[in-house]
C-alpha positions in Angstrom: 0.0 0.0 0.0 1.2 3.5 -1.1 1.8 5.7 1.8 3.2 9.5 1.8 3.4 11.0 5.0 4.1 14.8 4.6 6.0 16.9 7.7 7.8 19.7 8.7 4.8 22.4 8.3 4.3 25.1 10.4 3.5 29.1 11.0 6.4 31.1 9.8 7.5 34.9 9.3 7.1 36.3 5.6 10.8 36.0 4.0 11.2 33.2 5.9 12.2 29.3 5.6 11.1 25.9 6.1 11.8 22.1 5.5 9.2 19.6 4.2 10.1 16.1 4.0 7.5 13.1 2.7 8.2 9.7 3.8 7.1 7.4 1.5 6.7 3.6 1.8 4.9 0.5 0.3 6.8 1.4 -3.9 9.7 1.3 -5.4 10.4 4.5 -3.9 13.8 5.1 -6.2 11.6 4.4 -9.4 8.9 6.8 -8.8 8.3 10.3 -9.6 8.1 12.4 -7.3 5.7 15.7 -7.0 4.9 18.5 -4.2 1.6 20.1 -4.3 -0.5 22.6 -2.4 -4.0 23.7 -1.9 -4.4 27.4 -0.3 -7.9 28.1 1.7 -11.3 28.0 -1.1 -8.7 27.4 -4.1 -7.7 24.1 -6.3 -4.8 22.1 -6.0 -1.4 23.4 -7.9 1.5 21.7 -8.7 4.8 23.0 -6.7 7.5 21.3 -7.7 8.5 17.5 -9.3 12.1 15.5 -9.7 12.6 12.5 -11.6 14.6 9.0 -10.7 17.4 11.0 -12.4 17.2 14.0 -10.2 15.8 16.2 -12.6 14.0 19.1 -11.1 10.8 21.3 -12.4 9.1 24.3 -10.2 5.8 26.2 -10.8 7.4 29.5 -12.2 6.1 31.0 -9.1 8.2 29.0 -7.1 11.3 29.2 -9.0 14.3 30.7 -6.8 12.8 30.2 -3.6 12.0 26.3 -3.5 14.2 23.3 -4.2 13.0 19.5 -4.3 15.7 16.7 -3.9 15.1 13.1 -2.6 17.4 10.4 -0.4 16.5 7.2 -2.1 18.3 5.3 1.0 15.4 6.8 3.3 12.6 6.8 1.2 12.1 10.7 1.5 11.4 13.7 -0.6 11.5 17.5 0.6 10.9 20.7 0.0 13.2 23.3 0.8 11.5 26.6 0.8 13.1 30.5 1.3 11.8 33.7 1.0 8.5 32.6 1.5 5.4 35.2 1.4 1.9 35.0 2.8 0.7 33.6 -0.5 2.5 30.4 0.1 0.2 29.6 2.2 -1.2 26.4 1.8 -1.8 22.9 2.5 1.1 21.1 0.8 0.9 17.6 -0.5 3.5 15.0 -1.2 2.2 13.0 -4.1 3.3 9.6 -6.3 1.4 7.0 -8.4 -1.6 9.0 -8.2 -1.8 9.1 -4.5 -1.1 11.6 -2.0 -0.5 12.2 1.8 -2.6 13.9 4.6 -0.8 17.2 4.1 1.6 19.4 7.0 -0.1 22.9 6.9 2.4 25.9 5.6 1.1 29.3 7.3 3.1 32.7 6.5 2.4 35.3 8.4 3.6 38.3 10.5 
C-alpha cells in the first residue's frame, strides 16, 4: 500500500524558511516520480515542484528561486526546501506519487 506521510509544516514569518520532508513507503520509492503540491484556503490544488529517478527538477514558475526538491532514495524521503517565502505560500502542501497523495503538513506565513 502506497503511503506518503508529509512533515515539517508550520507558522512562519514572511521572508522566511522551512523544511518539508514526505516519507514514503509500500513502492519502489527510487523508481517513482516524485511531486509536491498545495491547496491554499477556497482554491484548487497546484502543482509545486517535481524531480525524476534522475534528479531532474521542475518548479511552478512561481516557485522558481525560492524552492528546491531533492530526494534520499536510502530513506525513502522527498522534501521541500522553501526560502523567502510570502503569505501567498500559504497552503496545504501535499506529497504525491502514483496518483496518491498524503494527509498534508499545513504551511502558514504570516507576521
Amino acid at each position: 500500500e502506497v503511503q506518503l506521510v508529509e512533515s515539517g509544516g508550520g507558522l512562519v514569518q514572511p521572508g522566511g524558511s522551512l523544511r518539508l520532508s514526505c516519507a514514503a513507503s509500500g513502492f519502489t520509492f527510487r523508481r517513482s516520480v516524485m511531486t509536491w503540491a498545495r491547496q491554499a484556503p477556497g482554491k484548487g490544488l497546484e502543482w509545486v515542484s517535481t524531480i525524476d529517478t534522475g534528479g531532474t527538477t521542475t518548479y511552478a514558475d512561481s516557485m522558481k528561486g525560492r524552492f528546491t526538491i531533492s530526494r534520499d532514495n536510502t530513506k525513502n524521503t522527498v522534501y521541500l526546501q522553501m526560502n523567502s517565502l510570502k503569505p501567498e505560500d500559504t497552503a496545504l502542501y501535499y506529497c504525491t506519487a502514483l496518483g496518491r497523495r498524503g494527509q498534508g503538513t499545513q504551511v502558514t506565513v504570516s507576521s
